[in-house]
N, C-alpha and C positions, 0 to 999 in steps of 0.2 A: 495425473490420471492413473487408474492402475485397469491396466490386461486382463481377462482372464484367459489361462492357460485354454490353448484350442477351442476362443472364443467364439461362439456362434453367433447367426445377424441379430443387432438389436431387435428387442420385440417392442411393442410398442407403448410408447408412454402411457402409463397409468395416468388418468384423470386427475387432477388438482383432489387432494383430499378438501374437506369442510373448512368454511375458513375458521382458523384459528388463529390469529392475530399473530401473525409470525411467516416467514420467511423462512421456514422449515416446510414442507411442500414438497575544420582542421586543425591538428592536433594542440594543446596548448603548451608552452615548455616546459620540463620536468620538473623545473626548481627554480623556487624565488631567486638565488643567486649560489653562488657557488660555482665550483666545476661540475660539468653537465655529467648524468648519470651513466651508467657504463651498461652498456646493450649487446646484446649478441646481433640483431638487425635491427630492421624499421620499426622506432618504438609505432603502435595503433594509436591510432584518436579515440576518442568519446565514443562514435559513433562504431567504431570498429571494434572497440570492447564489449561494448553493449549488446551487438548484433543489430542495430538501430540500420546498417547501410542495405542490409539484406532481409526485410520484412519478408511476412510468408503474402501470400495470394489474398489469404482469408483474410488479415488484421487488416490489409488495404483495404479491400473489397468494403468491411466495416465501418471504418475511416471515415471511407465516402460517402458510403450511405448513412450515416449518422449525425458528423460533421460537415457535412454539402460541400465535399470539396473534391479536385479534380487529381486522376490518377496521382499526375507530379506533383501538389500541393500536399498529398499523404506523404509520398515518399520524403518531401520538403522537410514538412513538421515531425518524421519521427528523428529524423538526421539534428533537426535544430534542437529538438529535443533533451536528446542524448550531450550533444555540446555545451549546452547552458546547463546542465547538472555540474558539470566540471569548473564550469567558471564561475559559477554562485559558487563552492564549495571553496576555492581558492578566495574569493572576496570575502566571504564568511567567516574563516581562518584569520587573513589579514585585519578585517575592520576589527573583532573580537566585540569587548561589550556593544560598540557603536551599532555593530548592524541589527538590521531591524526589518529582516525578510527578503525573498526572491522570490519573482514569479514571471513566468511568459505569459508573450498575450499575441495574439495577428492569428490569420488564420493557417500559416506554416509556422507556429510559434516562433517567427521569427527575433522578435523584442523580448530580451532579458531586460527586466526592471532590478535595482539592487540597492534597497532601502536603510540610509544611514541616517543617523544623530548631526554629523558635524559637514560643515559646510565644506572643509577641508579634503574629504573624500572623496568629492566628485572625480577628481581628476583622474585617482587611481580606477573610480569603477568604468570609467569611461573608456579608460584604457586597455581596458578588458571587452570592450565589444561591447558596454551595458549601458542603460540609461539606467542615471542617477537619478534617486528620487531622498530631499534630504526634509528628514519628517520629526517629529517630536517624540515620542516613545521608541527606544530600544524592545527588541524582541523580549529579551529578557524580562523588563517592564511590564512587556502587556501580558506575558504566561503568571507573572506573580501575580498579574490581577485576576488573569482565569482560576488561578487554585485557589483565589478565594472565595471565587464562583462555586469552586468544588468542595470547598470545604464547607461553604452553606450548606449546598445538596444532601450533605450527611445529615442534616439535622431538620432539612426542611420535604416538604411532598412538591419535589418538581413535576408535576404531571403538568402546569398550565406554563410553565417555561422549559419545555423540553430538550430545548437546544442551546449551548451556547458554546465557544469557539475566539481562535485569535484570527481577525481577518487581516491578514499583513499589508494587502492591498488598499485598505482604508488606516490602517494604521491603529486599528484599537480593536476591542473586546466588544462580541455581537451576542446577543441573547435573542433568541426566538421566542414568542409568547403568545398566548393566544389573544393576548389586551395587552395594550403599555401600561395598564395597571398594574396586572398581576407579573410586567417585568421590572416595571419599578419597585415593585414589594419585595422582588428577588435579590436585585444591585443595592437595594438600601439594607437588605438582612447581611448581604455579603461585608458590609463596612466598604463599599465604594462610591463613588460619586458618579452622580448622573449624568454626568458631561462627561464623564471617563467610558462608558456603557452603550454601546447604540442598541437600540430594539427596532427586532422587528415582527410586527403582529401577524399573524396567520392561523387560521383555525386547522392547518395539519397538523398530524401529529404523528410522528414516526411509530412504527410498530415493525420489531419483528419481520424475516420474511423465513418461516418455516414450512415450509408445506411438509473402472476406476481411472478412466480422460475424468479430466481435472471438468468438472459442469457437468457428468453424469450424476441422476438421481440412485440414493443408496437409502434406506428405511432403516427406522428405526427400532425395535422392538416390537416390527412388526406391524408399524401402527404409523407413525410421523415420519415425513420423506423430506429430505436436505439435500444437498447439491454436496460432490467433493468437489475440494479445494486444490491441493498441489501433494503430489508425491514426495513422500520421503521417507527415510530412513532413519531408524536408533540404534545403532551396532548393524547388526546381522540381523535385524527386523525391520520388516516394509509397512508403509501405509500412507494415511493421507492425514493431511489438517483439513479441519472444517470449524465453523461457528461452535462457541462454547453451546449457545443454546439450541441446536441442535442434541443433546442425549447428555447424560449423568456417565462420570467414569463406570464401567462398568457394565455398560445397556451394549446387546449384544446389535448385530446391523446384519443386515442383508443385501448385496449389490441391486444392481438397474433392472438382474433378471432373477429376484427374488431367490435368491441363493444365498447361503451362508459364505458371509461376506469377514468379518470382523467384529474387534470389542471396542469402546472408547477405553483409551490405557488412560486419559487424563481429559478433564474438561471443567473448565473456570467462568461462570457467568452467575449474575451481574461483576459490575467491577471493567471485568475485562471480557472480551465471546469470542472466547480462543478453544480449542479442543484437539486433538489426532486420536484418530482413529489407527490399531495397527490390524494387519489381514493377515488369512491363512495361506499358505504356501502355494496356494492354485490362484493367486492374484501376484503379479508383476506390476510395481511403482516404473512408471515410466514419466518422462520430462514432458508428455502431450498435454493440452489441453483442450477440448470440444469447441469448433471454434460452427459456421453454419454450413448447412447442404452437405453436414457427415465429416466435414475433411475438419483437420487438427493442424493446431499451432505448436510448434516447442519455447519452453521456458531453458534461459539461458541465466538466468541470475535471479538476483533479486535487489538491484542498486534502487533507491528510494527515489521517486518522481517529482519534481516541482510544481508548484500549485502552479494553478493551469496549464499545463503537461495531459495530453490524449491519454487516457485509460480507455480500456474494454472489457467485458463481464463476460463469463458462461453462465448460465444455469441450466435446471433442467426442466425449469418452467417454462419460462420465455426463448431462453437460448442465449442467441450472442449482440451485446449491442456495447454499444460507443458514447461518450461522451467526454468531460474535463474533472478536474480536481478542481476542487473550491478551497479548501481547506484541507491541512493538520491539523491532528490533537484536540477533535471538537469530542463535546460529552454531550453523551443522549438520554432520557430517558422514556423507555419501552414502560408500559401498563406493567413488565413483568421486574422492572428494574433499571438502574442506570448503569450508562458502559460510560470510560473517558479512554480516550487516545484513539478514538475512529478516527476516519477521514472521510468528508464529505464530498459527494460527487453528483454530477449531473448524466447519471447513469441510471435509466429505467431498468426496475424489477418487479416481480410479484413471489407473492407465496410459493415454497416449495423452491427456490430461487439461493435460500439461505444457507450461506458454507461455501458458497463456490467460487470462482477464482478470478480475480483482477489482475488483469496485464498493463505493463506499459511498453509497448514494443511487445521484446520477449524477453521482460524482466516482472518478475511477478510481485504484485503489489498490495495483496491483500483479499482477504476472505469477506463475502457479503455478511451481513452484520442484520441491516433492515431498515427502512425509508421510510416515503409517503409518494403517492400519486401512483400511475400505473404505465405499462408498455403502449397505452393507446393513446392518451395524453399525456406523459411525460410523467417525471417524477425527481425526486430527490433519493439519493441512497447513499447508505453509508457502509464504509470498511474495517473491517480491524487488519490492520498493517503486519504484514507474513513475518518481518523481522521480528518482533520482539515475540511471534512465536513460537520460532525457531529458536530463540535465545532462551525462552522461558522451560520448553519442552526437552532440551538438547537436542535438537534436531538437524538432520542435514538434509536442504533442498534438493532431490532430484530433478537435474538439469542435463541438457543434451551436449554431447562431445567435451565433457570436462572429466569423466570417472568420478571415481569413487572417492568421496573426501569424507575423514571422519571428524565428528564433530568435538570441537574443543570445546574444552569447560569453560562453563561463563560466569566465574566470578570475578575475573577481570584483572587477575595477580599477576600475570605477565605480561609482558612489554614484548614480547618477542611475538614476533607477527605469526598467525599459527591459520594452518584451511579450518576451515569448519566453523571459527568463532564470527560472531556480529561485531562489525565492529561501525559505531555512529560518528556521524562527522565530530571532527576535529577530535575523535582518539590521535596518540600517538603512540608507534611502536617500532620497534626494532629488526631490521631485517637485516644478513648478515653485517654489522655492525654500524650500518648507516639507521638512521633514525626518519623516521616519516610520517605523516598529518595526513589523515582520512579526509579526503574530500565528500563522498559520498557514501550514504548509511547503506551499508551492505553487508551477506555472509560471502565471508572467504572463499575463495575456491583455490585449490592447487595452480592453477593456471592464473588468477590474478595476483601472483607475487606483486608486492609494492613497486617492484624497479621498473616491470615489464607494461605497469596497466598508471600509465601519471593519468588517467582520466579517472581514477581513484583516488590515487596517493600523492602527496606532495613532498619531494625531498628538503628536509630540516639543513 
């Protein structure tokens, strides 16, 4: 979110513009083996890294009303949460080609699932707290057959197979379509086989949701209204990410109360619907996010979430609501273009909604992008994931009680663990001369050194 200096009370929300088919509008051990890692105290768990043990009021509040579940049952599921990122990440590492996905599932996510190739596995994933599930296609496997889904799309007009994605949970590759015709016509152009493809038929079809707390409404040249996403920072300049399709590098924006707000310094869409916006000096990037009934959440990270893992959205259309992850690295295509590497969620939105900010706890997970159905019946929505656009923009997350970290370069030539940089599971790098394996796709911060945060790092 960003401040503005000597801000006065919100006025009130502008009307939905015209629709325009857019959304513009306990702990684990630190090492495999070895001699155990050297601490100044009590190394934290998962859950204590994350900020997963100490939710705000609001995220609960949402939780429940979302997910029908009961005060302790939220607090349950963000705690299980947070811990099963760590122990997938570790089994991840270990199985290497063999594995073949993680995901929670119960109603305190309390069941880690951890999907291997070899019979022989079981024991270890079990031994981690997980149920084993031993399946025929490696992860690896089924994303080669998603990019050849994608490399169709270049050449073909997906508008009647809009979706398609790796479902880990099923074990293969899903295409959305409007007829299992026109998904057969899709998987047979891709050079795949129809027993490798599941379809499935539906006449939605995602669009767009277009209509400085991270879910306030900010315009666009005057004309088209998007939601901000998350605070942050490039040197000694502030501002926000939002949806590429939200504004063209260069289109000038004005905040929630129609003031000269900022420029888009960068923004990429089709392809990928990523963008930041940077502001003028009378705006403050701060770690809040617009959570309901006025009051804000802080964002404390940004560690990447496991399918079915609790998310929840701001905007400034609808506001704040709840649901799960279905998927990574699903490809959509909008009437205006295709995006790949969303993420798909059971999280209602509408227009004017687009650019605004996904939590899980209070780790931020990604900018609204654009779905199908609505806040009154329900709907499908989809994310573009905050990491790779922090990594693509140089950018540093602003987050609460960590300071100021400047962002390391991300072309990936150093092995030396450094704040600021992205780093995706199973990197490895260097911290004072010990060697270490990223459990979880995260940006750095000065305070998660690899020695101090093992629900991160694993020591080599």
């Amino acid at each position: 979110m960003v401040h503005r200096h000597a801000r006065t009370a919100r006025r009130t929300a502008l009307g939905a513009l015209g629709a325009i088919g857019a959304l513009v509008l306990a702990a684990l051990p630190a090492s495999a083996g070895g001699d155990p890692e050297p601490t100044t105290g009590p190394v934290p768990g998962a859950a204590q890294t994350l900020g997963a043990d100490r939710p705000s009021p609001q995220l609960l509040n949402a939780l429940q009303r979302d997910l029908k579940l009961t005060p302790a049952q939220a607090s349950e599921r963000l705690v299980n949460e947070a811990e099963a990122g760590t122990r997938a990440g570790r089994l991840r590492n270990a199985l290497g080609d063999r594995f073949a996905g993680a995901w929670v599932r119960g109603a305190t996510a309390e069941e880690l699932t951890v999907a291997t190739t070899d019979d022989d596995d079981v024991a270890a994933i079990e031994a981690e707290g997980a149920t084993a599930r031993v399946v025929e296609r490696p992860l690896a496997e089924l994303r080669a057959a998603k990019k050849k889904l994608d490399a169709a799309a270049e050449r073909l007009d997906t508008l009647e197979t809009p979706v398609w994605y790796v479902d880990v949970t099923q074990n293969r590759v899903m295409v959305q379509a409007t007829s299992l015709t026109a998904g057969a016509a899709f998987i047979k152009a891709a050079g795949l086989q129809a027993e490798d493809v599941g379809i499935r038929a539906t006449k939605d079809r995602p669009r767009l949701l277009k209509d400085i707390t991270g879910g306030d409404a900010f315009y666009i040249e005057d004309s088209a209204r998007c939601s901000v996403g998350f605070s942050v920072t490039e040197g000694s300049r502030g501002g926000f990410v939002t949806a590429g399709h939200c504004g063209d590098k260069g289109d000038s924006t004005t905040g929630y109360d129609r003031t000269a707000q900022g420029t888009f310094e960068d923004s990429v869409f089709p392809g990928v619907d990523m963008a930041w916006v940077s502001v003028g000096d009378d705006w403050t990037p701060t770690p809040d996010v617009k959570a309901q009934s006025g009051q804000e959440v802080q964002v404390t990270g940004s560690v990447q979430a496991l399918v079915g893992a609790s998310v929840c959205r701001s905007g400034s259309t609808t506001g704040w609501h709840c649901g799960t992850i279905q998927q990574h690295d699903t490809s959509v295509t909008y009437p205006e273009g295709r995006v790949n590497g969303l993420t798909r969620t059971t999280v209602c939105a509408e227009p004017g909604d687009s650019g605004g900010p996904y939590l899980a706890g209070s780790q931020a997970q990604g900018v609204t992008s654009g779905g199908s159905g609505n806040c009154t019946s329900g709907g499908t929505t989809y994310y573009q994931p905050v990491n790779p656009v922090l990594s693509e923009f140089g950018l540093t997350l602003t987050t609460a009680g960590t300071g100021a970290t400047l962002p390391a370069p991300q072309d990936g030539s150093s092995e030396e663990w450094t704040a600021g940089r992205v780093y995706e599971t199973g990197t490895t790098v260097v911290r004072d001369g010990v060697r270490y394996q990223c459990l979880q796709t995260h940006q750095a911060q000065g305070a998660w050194a690899p020695a101090a945060t093992p629900a991160l790092w694993q020591r080599l």
